[in-house]
N, C-alpha and C positions, 0 to 999 in steps of 0.2 A: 491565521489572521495577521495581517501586517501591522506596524506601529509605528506611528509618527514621532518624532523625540523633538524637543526645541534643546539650540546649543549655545552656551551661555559662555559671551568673549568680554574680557576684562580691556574696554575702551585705552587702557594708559600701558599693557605691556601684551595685548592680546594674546594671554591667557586664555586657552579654549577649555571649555565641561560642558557636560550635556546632561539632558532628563535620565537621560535613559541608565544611569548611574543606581537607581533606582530600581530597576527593573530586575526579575526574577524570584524565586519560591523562595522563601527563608522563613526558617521554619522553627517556634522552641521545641526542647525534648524534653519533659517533664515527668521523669518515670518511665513509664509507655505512653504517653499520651503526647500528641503532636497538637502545638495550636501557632496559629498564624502569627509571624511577626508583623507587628503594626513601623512603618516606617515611614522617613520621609528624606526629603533630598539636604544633606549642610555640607560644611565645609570640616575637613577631619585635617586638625594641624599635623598630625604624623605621617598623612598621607601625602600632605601638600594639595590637595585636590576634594574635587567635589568628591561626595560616597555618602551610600544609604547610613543613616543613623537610625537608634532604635528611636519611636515615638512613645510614651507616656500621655493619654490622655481617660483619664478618667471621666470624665465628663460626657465622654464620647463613647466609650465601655460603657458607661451606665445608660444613657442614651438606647443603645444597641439593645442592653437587656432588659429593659423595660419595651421596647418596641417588640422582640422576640414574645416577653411574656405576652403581650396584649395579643398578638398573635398566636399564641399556645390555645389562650383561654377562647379565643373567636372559634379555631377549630375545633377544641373540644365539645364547646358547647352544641356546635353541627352536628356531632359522632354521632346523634339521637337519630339522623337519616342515615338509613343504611346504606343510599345510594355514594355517601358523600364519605363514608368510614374510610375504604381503603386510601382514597389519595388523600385526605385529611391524615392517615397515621404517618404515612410516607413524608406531608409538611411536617407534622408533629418533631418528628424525626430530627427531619433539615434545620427546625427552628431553635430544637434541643442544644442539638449541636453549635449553632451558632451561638445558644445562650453563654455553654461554655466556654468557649472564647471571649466572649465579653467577660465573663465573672474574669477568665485567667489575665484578659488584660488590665482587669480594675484592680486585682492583685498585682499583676506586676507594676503598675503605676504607684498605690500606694507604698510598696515597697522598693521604687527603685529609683523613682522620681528624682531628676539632676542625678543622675548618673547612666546616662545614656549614651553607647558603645558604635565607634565604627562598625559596622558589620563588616568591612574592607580587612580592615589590620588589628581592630580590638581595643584600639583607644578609648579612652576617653574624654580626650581633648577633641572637643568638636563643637561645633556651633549652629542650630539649624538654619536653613536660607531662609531668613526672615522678611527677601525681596518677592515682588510679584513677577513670576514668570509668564502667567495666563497670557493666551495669546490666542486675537479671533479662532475659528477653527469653523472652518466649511468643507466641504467636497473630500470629506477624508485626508484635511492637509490643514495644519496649520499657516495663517498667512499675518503679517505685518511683523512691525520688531517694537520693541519699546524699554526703555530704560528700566532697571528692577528695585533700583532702591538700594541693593547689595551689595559694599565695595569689596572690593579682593582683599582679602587679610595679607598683609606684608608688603602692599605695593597702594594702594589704595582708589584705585584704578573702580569705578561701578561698571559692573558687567552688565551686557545687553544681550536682550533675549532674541531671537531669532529662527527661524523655522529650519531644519533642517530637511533636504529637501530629499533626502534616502529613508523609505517607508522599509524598516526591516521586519522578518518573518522567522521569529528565533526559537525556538527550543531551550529550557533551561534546566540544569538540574540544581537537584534540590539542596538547600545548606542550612546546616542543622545546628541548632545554639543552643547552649546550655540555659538554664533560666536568669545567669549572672549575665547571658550575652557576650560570653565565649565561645568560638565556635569549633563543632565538632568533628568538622571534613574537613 
């Protein structure tokens, strides 16, 4: 499947970054256990540039596992039709697993909250894009541009959002973080 990116130019030294910074599998390693990194798009001062940060939101992990349990207990309680047993274990399953990720992100939030890592270089100097990037989105393309809110650190220059007009079809591999948000590849 393709993916559209918006690319984000700083109006006073056009400065270019894009969404798609963001993009690809990044993943903690917590023992043997693999759980999703939660991220989002900032600016990493060691990088000079846009790049995924780790996100911390507890709010959002609890969120998550309270939605997951409400849906454990919906299907257990069906298991009494035997028509319904097999593909309810199979959600049971799906939902388990998700719940785990929510618990490993309420831990990591709790424990690591304001200190959140380039996933690029490993810094910790970084600031999330606290601008609005949204932008219409019809026909498989995003369309219009609009100012974000977000000046460029070091120039101060607000970047503007704008649709990028190359739908890419990517393959990623996977990169693999310590639970400090070090990374392992």
């Amino acid at each position: 499947m393709s993916m559209p990116s918006i690319d984000l130019t700083c109006e006073k030294c056009q400065f270019k970054g894009s969404t798609r910074r963001t993009w690809g599998r990044y993943t903690y390693l917590d023992g043997r256990y693999k759980y999703p990194v939660d991220r989002e798009l900032g600016w990493c001062y060691s990088c000079s540039d846009f790049a995924p940060i780790e996100r911390f939101d507890a709010d959002k992990a609890y969120d998550e596992a309270s939605d997951c349990l409400r849906h454990i207990n919906r299907l257990n309680n069906q298991t009494k039709f035997v028509v319904f047993k097999k593909n309810n274990k199979e959600l049971i399953k799906h939902y388990q697993e998700k719940l785990e990720d929510a618990i490993f992100q309420q831990y990591q939030a709790s424990r690591r909250k304001d200190t959140e890592r380039c996933l690029t270089c490993g810094s910790d100097h970084v600031e999330p894009f606290d601008g609005d990037y949204e932008l219409e989105y019809s026909n498989l393309q995003y369309r219009g541009s609009k100012r974000t809110g977000f000046l460029h650190p070091g120039c101060g220059g607000e970047f503007i959002a704008t649709p990028n007009p190359v739908r890419l079809n990517v393959a990623f591999d996977e990169r693999i973080y310590d639970v400090e948000g070090a990374c392992l590849n």
